[in-house]
C-alpha positions in Angstrom: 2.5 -17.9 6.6 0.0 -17.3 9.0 -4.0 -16.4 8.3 -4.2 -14.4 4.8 -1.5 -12.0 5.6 0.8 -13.5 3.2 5.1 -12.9 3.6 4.8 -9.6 5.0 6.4 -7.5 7.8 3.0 -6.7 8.8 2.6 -7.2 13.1 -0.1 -9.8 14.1 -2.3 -8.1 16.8 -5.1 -9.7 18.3 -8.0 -7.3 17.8 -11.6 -7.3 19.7 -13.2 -4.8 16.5 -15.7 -6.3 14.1 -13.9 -4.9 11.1 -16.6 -5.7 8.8 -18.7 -3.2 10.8 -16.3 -0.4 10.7 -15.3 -1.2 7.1 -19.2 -0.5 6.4 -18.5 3.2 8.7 -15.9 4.1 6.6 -16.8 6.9 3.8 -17.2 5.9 0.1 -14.0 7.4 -0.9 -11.9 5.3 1.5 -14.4 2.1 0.7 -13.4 2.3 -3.0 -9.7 3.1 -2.0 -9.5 0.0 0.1 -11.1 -2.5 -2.8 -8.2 -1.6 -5.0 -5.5 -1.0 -2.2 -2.6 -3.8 -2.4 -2.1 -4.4 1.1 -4.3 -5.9 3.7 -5.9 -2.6 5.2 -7.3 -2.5 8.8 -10.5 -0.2 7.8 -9.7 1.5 11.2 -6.3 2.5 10.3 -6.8 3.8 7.0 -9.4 5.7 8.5 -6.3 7.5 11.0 -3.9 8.0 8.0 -7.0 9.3 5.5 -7.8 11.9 8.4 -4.4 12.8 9.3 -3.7 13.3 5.4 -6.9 15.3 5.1 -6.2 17.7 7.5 -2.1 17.9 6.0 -3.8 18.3 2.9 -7.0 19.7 3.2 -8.6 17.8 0.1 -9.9 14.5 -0.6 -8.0 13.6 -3.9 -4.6 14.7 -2.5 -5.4 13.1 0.7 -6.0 9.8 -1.8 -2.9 10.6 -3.1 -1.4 10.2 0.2 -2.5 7.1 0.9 -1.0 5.7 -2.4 2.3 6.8 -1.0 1.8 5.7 2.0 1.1 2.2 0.7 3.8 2.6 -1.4 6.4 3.1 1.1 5.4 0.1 3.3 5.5 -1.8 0.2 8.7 -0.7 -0.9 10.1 -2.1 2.7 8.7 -5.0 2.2 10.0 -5.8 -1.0 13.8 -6.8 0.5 12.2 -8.9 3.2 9.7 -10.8 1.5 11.2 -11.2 -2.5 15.0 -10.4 -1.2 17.8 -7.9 -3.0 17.7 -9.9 -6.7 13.7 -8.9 -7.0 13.3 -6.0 -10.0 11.8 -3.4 -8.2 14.6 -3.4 -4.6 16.8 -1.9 -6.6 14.7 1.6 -6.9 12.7 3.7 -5.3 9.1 3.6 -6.7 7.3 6.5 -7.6 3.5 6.9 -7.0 1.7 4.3 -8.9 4.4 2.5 -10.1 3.6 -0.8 -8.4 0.5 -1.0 -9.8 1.0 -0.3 -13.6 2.1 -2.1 -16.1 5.6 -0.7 -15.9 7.0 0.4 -12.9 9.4 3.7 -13.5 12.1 4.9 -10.6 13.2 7.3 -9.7 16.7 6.8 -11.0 14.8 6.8 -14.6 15.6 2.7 -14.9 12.9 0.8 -15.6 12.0 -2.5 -13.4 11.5 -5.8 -15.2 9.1 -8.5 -14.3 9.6 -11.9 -14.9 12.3 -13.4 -17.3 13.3 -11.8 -20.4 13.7 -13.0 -23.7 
């Protein structure tokens, strides 16, 4: 495991940006997105996929919206790598906002399980 990255299949760049400065540019709406995103956000890149959404969507919630996919997906590749086939949540496809509540629905209508059950 190298820096705070954790186990992820996340590329290590070297990077000559002060990201606390552009993290201060970005808009309210993607600073309050970023606090509660799961994965370790370059503020420069969510910047490039909020835009891209934005003009796709041409609002600001769905555009949001897009972003929680987005993070979804990249988690949802992840999740084989990093917790391997036996973890609850490989064996479906998420559906927006199922990683982060309480009980994670798929899309096959089976429910994920966390932990051990008794």
């Amino acid at each position: 495991m190298r820096g705070n990255r954790g186990n992820t299949s996340l590329k290590l760049k070297r990077r000559n940006e002060d990201p606390m400065q552009e993290y201060d540019r970005l808009p309210t709406e993607l600073r309050v997105w970023l606090v509660n995103a799961i994965l370790p956000w370059r503020p420069k890149s969510v910047r490039r996929a909020y835009q891209e959404a934005l003009i796709r969507t041409g609002d600001q919630t769905k555009a949001l919206q897009e972003l929680d996919k987005l993070q979804e997906r990249l988690i949802a590749r992840d999740i084989p790598k990093v917790w391997g086939g036996a973890y609850p949540l490989a064996k479906c496809e998420p559906l927006v906002g199922s990683l982060t509540s309480a009980e994670p629905k798929c899309r096959d209508g089976g429910r994920a399980v966390y932990g051990s059950t008794k």
